[in-house]
Each structure stands twice: as structure tokens, then as C-alpha cells.
N, C-alpha and C positions, 0 to 999 in steps of 0.2 A: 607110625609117627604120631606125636600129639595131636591131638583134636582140635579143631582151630577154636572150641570153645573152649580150653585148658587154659586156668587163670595162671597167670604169667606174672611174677613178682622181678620188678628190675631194681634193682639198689647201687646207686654211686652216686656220689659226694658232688658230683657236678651235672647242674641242668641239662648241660648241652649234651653229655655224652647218654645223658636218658631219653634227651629227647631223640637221642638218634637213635636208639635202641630201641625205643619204643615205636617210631616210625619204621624201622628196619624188621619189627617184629608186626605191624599193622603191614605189611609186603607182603607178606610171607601166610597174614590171612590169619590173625589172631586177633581176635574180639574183645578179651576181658585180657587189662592188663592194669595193674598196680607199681605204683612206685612210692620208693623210700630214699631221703639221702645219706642215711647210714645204717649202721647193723642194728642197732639198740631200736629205730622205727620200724626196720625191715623184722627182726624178731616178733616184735608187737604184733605185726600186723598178719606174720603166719600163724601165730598163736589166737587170733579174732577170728579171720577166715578158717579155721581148723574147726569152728565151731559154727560154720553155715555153710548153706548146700556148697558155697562158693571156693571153698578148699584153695589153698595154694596149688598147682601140680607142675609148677616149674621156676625155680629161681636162677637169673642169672646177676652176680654180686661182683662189683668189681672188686678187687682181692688190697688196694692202697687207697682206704679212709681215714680220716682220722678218727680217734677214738678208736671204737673196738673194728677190725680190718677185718675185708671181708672172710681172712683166713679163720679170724676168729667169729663170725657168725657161723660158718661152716663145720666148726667145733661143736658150737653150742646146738646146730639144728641136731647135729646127730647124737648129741647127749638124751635128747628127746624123742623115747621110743615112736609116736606117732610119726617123728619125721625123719627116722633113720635109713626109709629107704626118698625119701623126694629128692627127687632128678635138682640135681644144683650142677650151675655152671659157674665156674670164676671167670671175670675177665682181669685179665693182666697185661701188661707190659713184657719185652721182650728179656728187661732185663731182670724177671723176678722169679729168674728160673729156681733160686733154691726154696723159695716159697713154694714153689709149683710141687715139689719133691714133697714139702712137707702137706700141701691140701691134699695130695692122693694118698696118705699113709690118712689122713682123717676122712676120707671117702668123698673126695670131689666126684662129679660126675664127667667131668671134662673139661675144657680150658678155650679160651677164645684169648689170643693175640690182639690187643690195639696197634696200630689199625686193623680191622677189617670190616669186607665184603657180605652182600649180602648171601653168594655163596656160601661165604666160610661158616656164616651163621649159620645156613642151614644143614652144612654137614655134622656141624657141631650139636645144634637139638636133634638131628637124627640120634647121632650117636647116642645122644644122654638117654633117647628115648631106649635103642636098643642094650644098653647097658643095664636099663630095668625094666627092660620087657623080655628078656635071652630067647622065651620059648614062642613069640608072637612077630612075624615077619612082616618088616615095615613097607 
């Protein structure tokens, strides 16, 4: 599993759904966490930590912003060889399933439903975690 010091990147277009993610991720026992309210900030700002000890090592983006979505930051992070393998989650809505079709052919790391649970949350960084960690048991 992630280290509860792994700097945690949240990005959606609205406060309150950060703030809950970001309280739902302080639960859960995560120390350093950063927020953006769109791609083009949330970009910036893995590319600034990419350059201090403080590294991105997990984005979760909600996938319906305006401007560039988070399907399209998801594009962009893995055009850039440093961050073609960072553990990214999208959060979505139930009904954006052919978007969903299309983050996994761009390499999402996993998907989170609005609503959800603190649960769901953590099964869901597990997974991301074991998705790029294959050979190290969480």
C-alpha cells in the first residue's frame, strides 16, 4: 500500500468535492496532500513537484472539468516519460461509462464512482497501488 507519506494530488473543479476527498484521504492517514481545480493547475504542479524531494506518487482527477477533463490530463501525464507509470485514479460519475473505456486504453490506474465510501476509497488506492507494484505484496 502507499505510504501515508506519498504526496497525493487531488484535482476537481469543485471545492467541496475536494474537500471531501481530501478529508476522506486525511482518514485513511495521508500527510501531504495537494489540490488543483483543473488539469492545466493540476499538470503544473506534477511537473514543479517532479523537481523536489516531494514527487507527486498518486493523483486522483475527477474525469468532467471544464477545460481540458480530467480524461485529458490523464493523456497528457502519460505522454510524459517521467510519469508514465504514476498511479492515477479518475473519479467519475456512473454515467461516464464510455469515457471509462476510453481512460483505460490511455492507462488510468483505476476508477472511483461518485458517490463513494471511505471503503471504496481504499480499495480503490490499494488496487492502484497493486497495479504498479505487481511484484511487492500489499
Amino acid at each position: 500500500m502507499f505510504a501515508k507519506e506519498t504526496h497525493v494530488l487531488v484535482v476537481d473543479d469543485s471545492l467541496n468535492i475536494r474537500r471531501i476527498i481530501v478529508d476522506s484521504l486525511q482518514r485513511l492517514g495521508f500527510v501531504k496532500i495537494t489540490t488543483a481545480e483543473d488539469a492545466v493547475e493540476a499538470l503544473g504542479k506534477v511537473k514543479f513537484f517532479a523537481k523536489t524531494p516531494h514527487a507527486i506518487g498518486l493523483v486522483l482527477s475527477d474525469l468532467n472539468m471544464p477545460g481540458p477533463s480530467g480524461l485529458d490530463f490523464l493523456r497528457q501525464i502519460r505522454t510524459e516519460a517521467d510519469f508514465v507509470t504514476l498511479p492515477f485514479l479518475l473519479v467519475t460519475t456512473e454515467s461516464e461509462k464510455g469515457a471509462v473505456i476510453e481512460a483505460a486504453a490511455a492507462g488510468v490506474s483505476g476508477y472511483i464512482v461518485k458517490p463513494f465510501n471511505l471503503d471504496t476509497l481504499t480499495v480503490k488506492i490499494k488496487g492502484a497501488w497493486k497495479k504498479h507494484h505487481p511484484e511487492v505484496a500489499s
